[in-house]
C-alpha positions in Angstrom: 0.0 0.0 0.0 1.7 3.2 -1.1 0.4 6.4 1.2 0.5 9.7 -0.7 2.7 12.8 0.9 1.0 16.3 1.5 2.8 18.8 1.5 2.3 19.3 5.7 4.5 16.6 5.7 8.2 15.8 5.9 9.6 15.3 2.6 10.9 11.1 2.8 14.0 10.3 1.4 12.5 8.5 -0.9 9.3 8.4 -2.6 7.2 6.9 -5.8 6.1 9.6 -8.5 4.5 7.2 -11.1 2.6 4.1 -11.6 1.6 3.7 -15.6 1.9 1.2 -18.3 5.2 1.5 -19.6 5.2 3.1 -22.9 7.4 0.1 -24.5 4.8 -2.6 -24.0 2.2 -1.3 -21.8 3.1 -3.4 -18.8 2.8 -2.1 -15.1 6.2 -0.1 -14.4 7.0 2.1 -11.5 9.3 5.0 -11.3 10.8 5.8 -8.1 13.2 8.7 -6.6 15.5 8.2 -3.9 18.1 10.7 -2.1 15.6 12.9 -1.5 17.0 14.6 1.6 20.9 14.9 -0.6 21.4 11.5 0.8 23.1 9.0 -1.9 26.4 8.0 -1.8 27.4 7.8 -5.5 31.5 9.0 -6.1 30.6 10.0 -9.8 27.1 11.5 -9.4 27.9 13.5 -6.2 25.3 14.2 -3.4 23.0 17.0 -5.6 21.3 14.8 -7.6 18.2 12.8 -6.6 18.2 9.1 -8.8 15.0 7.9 -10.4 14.9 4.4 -10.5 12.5 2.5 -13.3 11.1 -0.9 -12.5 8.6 -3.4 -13.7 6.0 -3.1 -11.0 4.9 -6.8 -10.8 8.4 -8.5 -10.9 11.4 -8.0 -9.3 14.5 -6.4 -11.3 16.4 -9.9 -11.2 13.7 -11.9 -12.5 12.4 -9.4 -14.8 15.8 -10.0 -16.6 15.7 -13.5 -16.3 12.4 -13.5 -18.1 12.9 -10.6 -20.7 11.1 -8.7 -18.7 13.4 -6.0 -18.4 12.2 -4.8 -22.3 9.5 -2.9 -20.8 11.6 -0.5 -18.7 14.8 -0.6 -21.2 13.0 -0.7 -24.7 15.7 -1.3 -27.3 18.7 -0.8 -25.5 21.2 -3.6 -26.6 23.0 -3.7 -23.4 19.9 -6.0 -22.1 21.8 -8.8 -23.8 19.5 -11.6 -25.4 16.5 -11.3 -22.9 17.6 -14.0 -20.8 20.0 -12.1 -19.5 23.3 -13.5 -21.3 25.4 -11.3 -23.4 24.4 -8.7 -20.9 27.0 -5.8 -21.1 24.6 -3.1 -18.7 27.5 -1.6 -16.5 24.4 -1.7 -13.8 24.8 -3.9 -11.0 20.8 -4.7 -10.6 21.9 -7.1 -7.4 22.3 -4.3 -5.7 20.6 -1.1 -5.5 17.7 -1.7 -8.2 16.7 -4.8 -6.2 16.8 -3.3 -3.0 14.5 -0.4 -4.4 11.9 -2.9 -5.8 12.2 -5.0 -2.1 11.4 -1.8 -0.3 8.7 -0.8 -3.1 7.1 -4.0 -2.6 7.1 -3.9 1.6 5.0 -0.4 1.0 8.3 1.6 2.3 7.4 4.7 -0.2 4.7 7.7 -0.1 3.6 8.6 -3.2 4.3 12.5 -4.4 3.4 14.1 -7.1 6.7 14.9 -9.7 6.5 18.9 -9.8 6.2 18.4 -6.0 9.9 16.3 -6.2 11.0 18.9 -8.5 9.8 22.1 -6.1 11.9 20.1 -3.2 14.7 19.8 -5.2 14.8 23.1 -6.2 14.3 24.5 -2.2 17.6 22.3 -1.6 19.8 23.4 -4.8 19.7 20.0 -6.2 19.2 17.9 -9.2 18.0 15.1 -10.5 19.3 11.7 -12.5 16.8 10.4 -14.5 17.5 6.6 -14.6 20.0 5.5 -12.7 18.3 2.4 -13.5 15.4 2.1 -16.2 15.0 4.4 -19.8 13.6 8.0 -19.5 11.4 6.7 -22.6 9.8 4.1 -20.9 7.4 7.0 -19.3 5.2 10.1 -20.7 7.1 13.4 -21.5 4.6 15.3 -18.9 6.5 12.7 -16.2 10.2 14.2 -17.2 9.2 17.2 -17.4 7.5 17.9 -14.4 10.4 15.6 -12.6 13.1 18.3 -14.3 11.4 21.4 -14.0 13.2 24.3 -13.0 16.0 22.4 -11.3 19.5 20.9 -13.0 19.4 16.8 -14.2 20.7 14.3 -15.6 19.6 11.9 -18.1 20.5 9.0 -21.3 18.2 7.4 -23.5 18.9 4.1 -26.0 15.6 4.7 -27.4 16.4 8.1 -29.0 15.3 7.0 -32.5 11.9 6.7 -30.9 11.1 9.7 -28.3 12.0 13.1 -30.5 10.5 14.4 -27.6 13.2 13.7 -25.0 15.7 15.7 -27.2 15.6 19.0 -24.4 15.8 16.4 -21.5 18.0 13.1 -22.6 20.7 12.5 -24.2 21.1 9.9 -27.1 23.3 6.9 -25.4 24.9 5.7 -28.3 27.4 2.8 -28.3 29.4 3.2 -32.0 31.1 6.2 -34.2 28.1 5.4 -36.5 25.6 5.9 -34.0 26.4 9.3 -33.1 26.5 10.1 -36.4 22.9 9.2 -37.1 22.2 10.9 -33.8 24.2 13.7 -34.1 22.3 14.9 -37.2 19.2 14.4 -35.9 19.8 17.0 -33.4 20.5 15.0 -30.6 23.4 15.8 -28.0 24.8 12.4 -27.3 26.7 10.2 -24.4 28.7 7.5 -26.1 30.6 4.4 -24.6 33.5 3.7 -26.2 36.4 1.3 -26.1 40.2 2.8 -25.1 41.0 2.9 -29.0 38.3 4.3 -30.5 38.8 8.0 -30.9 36.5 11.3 -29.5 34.7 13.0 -32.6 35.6 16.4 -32.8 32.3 17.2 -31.4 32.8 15.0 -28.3 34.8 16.1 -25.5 35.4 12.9 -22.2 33.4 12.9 -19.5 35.1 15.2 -17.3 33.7 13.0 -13.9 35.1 9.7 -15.9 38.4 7.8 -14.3 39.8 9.0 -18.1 39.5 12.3 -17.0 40.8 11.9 -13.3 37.6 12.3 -12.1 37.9 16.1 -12.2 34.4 16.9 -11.2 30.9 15.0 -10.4 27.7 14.7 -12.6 25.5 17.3 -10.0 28.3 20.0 -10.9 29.7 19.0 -14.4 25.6 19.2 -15.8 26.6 18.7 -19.5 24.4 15.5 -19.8 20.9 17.6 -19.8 20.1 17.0 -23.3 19.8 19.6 -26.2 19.3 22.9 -25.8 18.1 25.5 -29.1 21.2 26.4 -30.6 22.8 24.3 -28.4 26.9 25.1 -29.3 28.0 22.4 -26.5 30.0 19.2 -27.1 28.4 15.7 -26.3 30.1 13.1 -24.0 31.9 10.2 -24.5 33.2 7.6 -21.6 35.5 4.7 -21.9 33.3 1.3 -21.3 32.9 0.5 -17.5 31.3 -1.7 -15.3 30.2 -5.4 -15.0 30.0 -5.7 -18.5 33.3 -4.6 -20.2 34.6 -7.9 -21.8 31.2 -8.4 -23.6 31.1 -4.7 -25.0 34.5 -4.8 -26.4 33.9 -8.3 -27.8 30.7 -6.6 -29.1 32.2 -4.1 -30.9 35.2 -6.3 -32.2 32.4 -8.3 -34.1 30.7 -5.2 -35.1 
């Protein structure tokens, strides 16, 4: 049973602020915010930026990879691997802090609050907000992100950038190859692409200046390139040397490709 939050109330730590069909497949998805109160412990990200977490509603984030699940909150993004969850190259660790989000989701541990409301907080404490620290942006309706973003700094990647035009001012295009940024690039897309240690920046690409490539000069909540496309926007996109639990398959990915 999730309670809803008024605003004569403390403002959680963490709290629901969706419940839809997912606009992938239509299946039951939640999104979720956590460090509400400036709270997460994230080296890269810093403390400024609240994380929204997207989840399949009905099964938990382990099973929902197991059983392809995991399609309705990551749409197209090949680093699902095959939908069993082999080949899998998501630098996510969903062991951790995705299934501990669901757990508590499940026990009822979350009020409900209303996005602009999370935004409006955020804003009173000079912070921002990551949208999808686990889970696509595209898997929920524009008015969602932007009510979430309004008038505060985020954060914020999308595979499914051929798809959602509308994300351009809010996302940027994840991309994986030189020839998907490209194709992005000309569709007026900023973009965040993963690359191996030989593949060269495009001169429109500049590395992520909170990336261990870059000595980890700064942290997302104060960097705040990665906010999508502005009009005219003159500024570079990001690019970021593969990381995480999936490295080996992503090169071996890209060797084939």
């Amino acid at each position: 049973m999730v309670t809803t939050w008024t605003r004569t109330d403390i403002v959680p730590s963490s709290a629901v602020v969706w419940r839809g069909r997912s606009l992938f497949d239509g299946a039951p998805i939640v999104a979720i915010v956590t460090g509400l109160r400036g709270d997460n412990a994230n080296a890269k990200t810093g403390k400024a930026l609240a994380q929204l977490w997207i989840l399949r509603a009905d099964v938990s984030p382990l099973d929902a990879i197991r059983l392809g699940a995991d399609a309705s909150i990551c749409g197209m993004c090949r680093h699902r691997g095959d939908g069993t969850g082999a080949g899998r190259t998501c630098y996510v660790a969903v062991k951790n802090a995705p299934r501990s989000v669901y757990a508590a989701y499940r026990r009822g541990a979350y009020v409900s609050m209303h996005p602009r409301d999370v935004a409006t907080h955020l804003a009173s404490r000079n912070m921002g907000i990551r949208i999808g620290a686990y889970g696509d942006g595209a898997a929920l309706p524009l008015a969602v992100i932007d009510a979430l973003t309004h008038g505060i700094f985020h954060t914020g990647y999308t595979h499914n950038w051929q798809t959602r035009d509308d994300l351009k001012p809010y996302l940027m295009a994840s991309v994986d190859t030189p020839e998907e940024y490209a194709i992005a690039a000309a569709r007026g897309w900023r973009t965040f692409r993963v690359r191996t240690e030989s593949q060269a920046l495009a001169s429109r690409e500049i590395a992520c200046p909170a990336s261990d490539e870059s000595g980890n000069r700064t942290t997302c909540d104060s960097c705040r390139l990665c906010d999508g496309a502005r009009t005219d926007d003159r500024r570079k996109s990001v690019a970021i040397i593969v990381h995480g639990i999936g490295v080996k398959t992503f090169i071996r990915l890209q060797t084939v490709a």
